[in-house]
N, C-alpha and C positions, 0 to 999 in steps of 0.2 A: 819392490818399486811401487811407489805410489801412484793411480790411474789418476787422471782430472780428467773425466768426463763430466761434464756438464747435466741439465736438463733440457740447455737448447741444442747440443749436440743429437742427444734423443729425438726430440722434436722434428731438428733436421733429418731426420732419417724415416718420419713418418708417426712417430709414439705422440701421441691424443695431449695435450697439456691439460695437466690436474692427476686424478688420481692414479693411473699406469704410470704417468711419468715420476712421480712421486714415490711408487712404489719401486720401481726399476732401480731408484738412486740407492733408497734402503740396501737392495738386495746388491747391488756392488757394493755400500761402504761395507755392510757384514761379512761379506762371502769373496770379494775377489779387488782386496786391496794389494795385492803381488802380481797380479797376473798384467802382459803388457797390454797399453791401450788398446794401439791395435789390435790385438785378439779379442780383448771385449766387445769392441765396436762391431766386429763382425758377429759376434756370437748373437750382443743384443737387436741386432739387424737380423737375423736367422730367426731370432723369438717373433720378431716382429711380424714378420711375413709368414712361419708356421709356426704357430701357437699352439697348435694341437700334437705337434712331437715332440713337446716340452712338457705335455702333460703328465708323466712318468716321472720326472724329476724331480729328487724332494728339495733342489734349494727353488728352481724355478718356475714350478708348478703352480703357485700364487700368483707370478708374472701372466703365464703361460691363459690361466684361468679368467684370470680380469679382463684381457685382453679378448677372448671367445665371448666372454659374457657382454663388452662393451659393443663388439661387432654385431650380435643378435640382440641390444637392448632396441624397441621401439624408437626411431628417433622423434626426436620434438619438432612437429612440423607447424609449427604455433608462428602465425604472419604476424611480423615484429611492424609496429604504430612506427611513426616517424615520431621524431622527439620533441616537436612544437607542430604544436595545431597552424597549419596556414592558413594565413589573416581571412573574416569572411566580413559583410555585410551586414549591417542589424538595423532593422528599420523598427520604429518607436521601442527605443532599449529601456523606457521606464518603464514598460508597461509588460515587459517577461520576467519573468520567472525565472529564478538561477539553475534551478534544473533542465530548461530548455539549456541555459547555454554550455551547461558541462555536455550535454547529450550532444549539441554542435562541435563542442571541440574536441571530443571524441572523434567525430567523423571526420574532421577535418586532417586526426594524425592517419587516417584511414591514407596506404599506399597509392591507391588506387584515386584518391580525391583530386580533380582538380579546381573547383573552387566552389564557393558554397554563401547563402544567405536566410537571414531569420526575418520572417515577415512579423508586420506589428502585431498576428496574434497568437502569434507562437505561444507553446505551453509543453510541456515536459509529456512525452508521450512513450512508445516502446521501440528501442533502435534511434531510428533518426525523430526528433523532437517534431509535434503536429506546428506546421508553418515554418518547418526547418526545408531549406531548397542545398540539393546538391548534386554537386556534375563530378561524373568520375569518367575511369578513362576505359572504355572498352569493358565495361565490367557493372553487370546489375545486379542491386540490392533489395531480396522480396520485400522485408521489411522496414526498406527505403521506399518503397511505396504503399506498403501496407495491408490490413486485410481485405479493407471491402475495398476492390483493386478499380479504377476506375468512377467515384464516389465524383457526382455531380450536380449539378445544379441546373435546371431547366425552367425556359420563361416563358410563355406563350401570354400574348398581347391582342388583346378583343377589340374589336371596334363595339361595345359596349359602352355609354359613356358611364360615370362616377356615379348617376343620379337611378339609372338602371338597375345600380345593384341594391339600393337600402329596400327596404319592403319585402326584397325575395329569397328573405334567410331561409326560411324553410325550405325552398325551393335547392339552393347551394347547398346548405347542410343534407340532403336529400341524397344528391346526386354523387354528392363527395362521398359520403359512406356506403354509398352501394357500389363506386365504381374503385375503390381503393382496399388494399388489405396492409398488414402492419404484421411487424414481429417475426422472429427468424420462427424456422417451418411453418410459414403461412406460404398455403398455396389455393391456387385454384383450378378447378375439378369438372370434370364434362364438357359441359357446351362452356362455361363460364372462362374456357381457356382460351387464352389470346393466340395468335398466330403471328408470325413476323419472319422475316427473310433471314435474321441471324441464325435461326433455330437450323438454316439448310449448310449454316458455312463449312467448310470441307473443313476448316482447324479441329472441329468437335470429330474427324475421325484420324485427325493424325497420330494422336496415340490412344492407346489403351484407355489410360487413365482419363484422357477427356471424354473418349467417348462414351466413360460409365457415368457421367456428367450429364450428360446431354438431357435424364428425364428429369431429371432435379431443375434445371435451368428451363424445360419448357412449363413443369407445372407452376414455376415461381414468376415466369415471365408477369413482370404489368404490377408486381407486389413491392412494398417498400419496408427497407429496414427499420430498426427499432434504436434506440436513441437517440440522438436527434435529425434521425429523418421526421421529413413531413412534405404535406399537401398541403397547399395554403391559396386560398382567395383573396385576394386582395386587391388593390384600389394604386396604378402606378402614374406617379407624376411628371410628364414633360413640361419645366419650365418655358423653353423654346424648343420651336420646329427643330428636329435633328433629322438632315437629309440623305445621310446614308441609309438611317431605318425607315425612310421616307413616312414619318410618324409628324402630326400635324402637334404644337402648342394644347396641350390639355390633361387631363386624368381620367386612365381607363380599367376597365375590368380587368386583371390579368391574375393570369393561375400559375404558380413559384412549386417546384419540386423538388426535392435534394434525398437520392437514395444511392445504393453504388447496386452492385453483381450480384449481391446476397448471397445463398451458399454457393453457384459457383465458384464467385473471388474468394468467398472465405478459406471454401478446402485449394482451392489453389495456391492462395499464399502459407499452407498450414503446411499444404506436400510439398514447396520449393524449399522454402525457410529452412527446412530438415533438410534437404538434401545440401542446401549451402551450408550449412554447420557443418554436415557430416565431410564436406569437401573443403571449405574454406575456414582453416582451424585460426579465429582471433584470439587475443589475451581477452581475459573475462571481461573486465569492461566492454569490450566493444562484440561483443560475442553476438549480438542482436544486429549489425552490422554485417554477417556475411555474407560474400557477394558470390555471384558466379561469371565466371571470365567469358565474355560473347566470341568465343571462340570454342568452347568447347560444347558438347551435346546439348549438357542441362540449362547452359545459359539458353540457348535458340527456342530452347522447349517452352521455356518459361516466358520468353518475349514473344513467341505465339500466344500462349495460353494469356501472357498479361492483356492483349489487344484484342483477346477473343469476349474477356473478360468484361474490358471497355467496352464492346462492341455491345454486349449484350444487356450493359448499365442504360446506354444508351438507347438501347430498346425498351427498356422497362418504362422509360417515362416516356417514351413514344407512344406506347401502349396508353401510360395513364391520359397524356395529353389529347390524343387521339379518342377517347371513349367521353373524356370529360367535353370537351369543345364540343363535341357532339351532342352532347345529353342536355348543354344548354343552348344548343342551337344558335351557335355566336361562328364568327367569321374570325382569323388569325390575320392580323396586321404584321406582326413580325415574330420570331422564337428566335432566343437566345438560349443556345447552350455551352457551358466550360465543365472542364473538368476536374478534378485532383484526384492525390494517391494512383498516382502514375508515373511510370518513367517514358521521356521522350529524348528521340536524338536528332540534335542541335549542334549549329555549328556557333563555338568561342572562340574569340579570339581565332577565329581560322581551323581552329582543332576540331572535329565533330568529338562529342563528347554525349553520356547518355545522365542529362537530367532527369531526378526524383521530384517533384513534390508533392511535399506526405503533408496533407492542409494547407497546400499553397496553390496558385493559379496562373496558367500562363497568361503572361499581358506584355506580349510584344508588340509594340508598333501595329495601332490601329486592331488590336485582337477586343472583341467583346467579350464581357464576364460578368458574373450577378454576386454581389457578395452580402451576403443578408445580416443582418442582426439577430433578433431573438424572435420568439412569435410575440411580442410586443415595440421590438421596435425596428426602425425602418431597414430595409435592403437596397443596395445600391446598384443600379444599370452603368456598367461603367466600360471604358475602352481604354486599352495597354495604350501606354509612354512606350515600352521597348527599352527601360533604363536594364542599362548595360552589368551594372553594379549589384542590381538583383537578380542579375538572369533571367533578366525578361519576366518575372515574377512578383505577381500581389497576394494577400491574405487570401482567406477562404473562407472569411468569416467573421464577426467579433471574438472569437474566441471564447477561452474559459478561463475566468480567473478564481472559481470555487472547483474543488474535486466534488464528483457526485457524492460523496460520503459527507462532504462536510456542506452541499449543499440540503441534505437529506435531513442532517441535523440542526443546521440555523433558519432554514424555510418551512414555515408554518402554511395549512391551506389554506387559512386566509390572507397570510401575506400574498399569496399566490391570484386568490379569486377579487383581490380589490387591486392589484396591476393591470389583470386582464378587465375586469369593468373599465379604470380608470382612461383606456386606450381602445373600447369599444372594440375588445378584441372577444369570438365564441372559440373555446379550444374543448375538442375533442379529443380525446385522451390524454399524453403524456404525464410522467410524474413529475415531482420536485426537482430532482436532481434536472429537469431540462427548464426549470424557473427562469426566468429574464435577468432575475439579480445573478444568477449563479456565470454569468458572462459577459463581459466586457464593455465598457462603452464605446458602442460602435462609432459614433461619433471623434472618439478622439482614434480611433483603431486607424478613421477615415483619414483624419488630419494628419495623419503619421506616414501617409503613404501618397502625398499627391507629389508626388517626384517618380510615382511609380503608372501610378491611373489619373483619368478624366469623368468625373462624375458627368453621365447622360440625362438618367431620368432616378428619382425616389421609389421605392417601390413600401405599401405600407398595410401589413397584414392586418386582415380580417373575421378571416376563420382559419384556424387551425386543426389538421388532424397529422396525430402520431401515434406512435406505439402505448397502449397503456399496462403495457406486462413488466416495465421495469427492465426490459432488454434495452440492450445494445452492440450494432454490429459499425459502430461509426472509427 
């Protein structure tokens, strides 16, 4: 008598679809075309559930074995993308690059994503794209925020007027180089060390690993990274009286910084980033993307460590502001600082939700932000719209639209030293690859984003110092 048993018969009873079930059919049509159903059914339900007193048996030992082997094979614990990237935002979309937006829509099939935007100077970067903004849901991505974790921009504004500063390059040039260091493992040593209220914060001993941190972050205190960080003098212009900064119509001396954590944030985001991979397993594509769920250990540890981070970006230029304002014996009218390469938590749409952004700025409703151009052309004083559609986000910059390799190779030094004459700009250090042409025009970066910010004041450098070791921690 002929059995009809099925593969979904199998199936129903627990047997894996694919290769066991596949084999189970083999080994009935071979072996047990007489025997009644019912007694199959039960036998292959007995394989099912004990495999290992089947292993004796020479017709079903095959069965028996597949079966033990598929229950101890690793399983794939690989977090499946959704199948269409949800729709994001793209502010000036002539002006990116197609690798920024595969790198968005990547994130955007990311589970965890709940909505996401490209500022106009977005460029193709590592994980989430640089001026790529994204909000996910209960769940932080280290390199959704990046290395140098907390990466800022800081203004300090003199009652110096415009006419004060020409005549006393020596003087600026002076003080800037003695009061500034550059390039990853620069530190400084003895008396020469800064002191500051971050260095006591209780995060540096919450674990282990931060607080074998703690001497590296105090000798590096006050020091600035290397590619395109810098110190910069410059000359900023208010067209009209702006009375929140209670800043009067004119153009004054003001000192511009942009550096983040230095090897703090670095090894921070090197030891999260592993421990997300090692926990949050993506499809290779999005493998730079792994996130850690704010509910479990290593998320918390990480959102400590990311704020301890910030805290201490944010001392570095306090530090330099602090020694510099001093050294030229000028009085602060106002400081402005924003940030990037952060996550914060925000409420969308009603949902709190933990925005990333990696080269982007918050500009919410009435938020101040500095967004510069290159060391030849102008930076912007500028205060958030609060557009709903960006996430309360603008640029971070003009961006890059040469790779430093191909800047290295089409920028000659004198294409370099007749930019900087022709904008009466002195630059102390940097290489090629941070040349003016190798980046955007910041002017149309501008035009691209007034649905986002309100231009305040110009801001327009004048002496430059960076890193000149050909590093970069940006």
């Amino acid at each position: 008598m002929k059995n009809n048993i099925t593969g979904n018969n199998l199936i129903e009873m627990g047997y894996t679809e694919g290769k066991t079930v596949g084999l189970a059919l083999d080994i009935l049509k071979e072996n047990f075309t007489d025997t009644e159903e019912k007694e199959l059914l039960a036998l292959f339900k007995k394989v099912k559930d004990y495999p290992e007193s089947f292993l004796d048996d020479p017709v079903l030992n095959p069965l028996a074995t597949a079966m033990i082997e598929e229950t101890n094979a690793p399983k794939d614990e690989t977090i499946e993308l959704v199948s269409h990237a949800k729709p994001y935002a793209v502010f000036g979309a002539d002006y990116i690059e197609e690798g920024a937006r595969n790198q968005m829509d990547i994130a955007m099939k990311l589970p965890v994503s709940a909505a996401g935007a490209l500022m106009p100077d977005a460029h193709q970067g590592y994980g989430l794209p640089i001026g790529g903004v994204l909000a996910t849901r209960n769940a932080i991505i280290p390199y959704g925020v990046g290395v140098d974790i907390g990466c800022r921009m800081a203004l300090s504004i003199f009652d110096i007027p415009e006419k004060h500063y020409f005549g006393k390059d020596a003087m600026y040039k002076r003080e800037l180089i003695a009061f500034t260091k550059f390039g990853p493992g620069r530190e400084f040593r003895g008396l020469e060390r800064a002191d500051h209220e971050v260095l006591e914060d209780e995060a540096f001993n919450s674990t282990p690993f931060l607080k074998n941190l703690h001497g590296k972050a105090w000798a590096q205190l006050g020091t600035s990274g290397g590619g395109n960080h810098f110190v910069e003098w410059g000359i900023i212009d208010f067209a009209e009286r702006d009375e929140i900064l209670n800043i009067d119509k004119g153009r004054y001396v003001a000192l511009l910084t942009h550096s983040g954590s230095r090897g703090l944030g670095a090894t921070i985001a090197g030891h999260y980033t592993k421990l997300a991979k090692d926990i949050c397993k993506l499809p290779k594509e999005a493998v730079n993307l792994a996130y850690l769920d704010m509910n479990i250990a290593e998320g918390q540890e990480y959102w400590l460590a990311m704020n301890l981070a910030g805290d201490y970006a944010s001392a570095c230029h306090e530090v330099i502001h602090n020694r510099l304002t001093k050294a030229i014996g000028a009085k602060v009218l106002a400081k402005v600082e924003n940030h990037h390469n952060f996550a914060w938590k925000e409420i969308l749409d009603g949902e709190e939700v933990m925005v990333h952004r990696k080269g982007a700025t918050p500009a919410g409703k009435g938020v101040m932000g500095i967004i510069p151009g290159s060391m030849t052309a102008p930076g912007f004083l500028v205060r958030g719209k609060g557009e709903t559609s960006a996430i309360n986000s603008a640029s971070h910059g003009a961006g890059r639209q040469m790779s430093r390799s191909k800047a290295f190779q089409s920028i000659t030094k004198s294409d370099m030293k007749a930019i900087l004459k022709d904008h009466n700009v002195t630059l102390i250090g940097a290489g090629l690859d941070e040349a003016p042409m190798a980046y955007k025009d910041i002017n149309k970066v501008m035009a691209a984003q007034t649905e986002l910010v309100d231009v305040i004041a110009k801001f327009e450098p004048k002496m430059v110092r960076m890193a000149d070791d050909g590093s970069r921690e940006d």
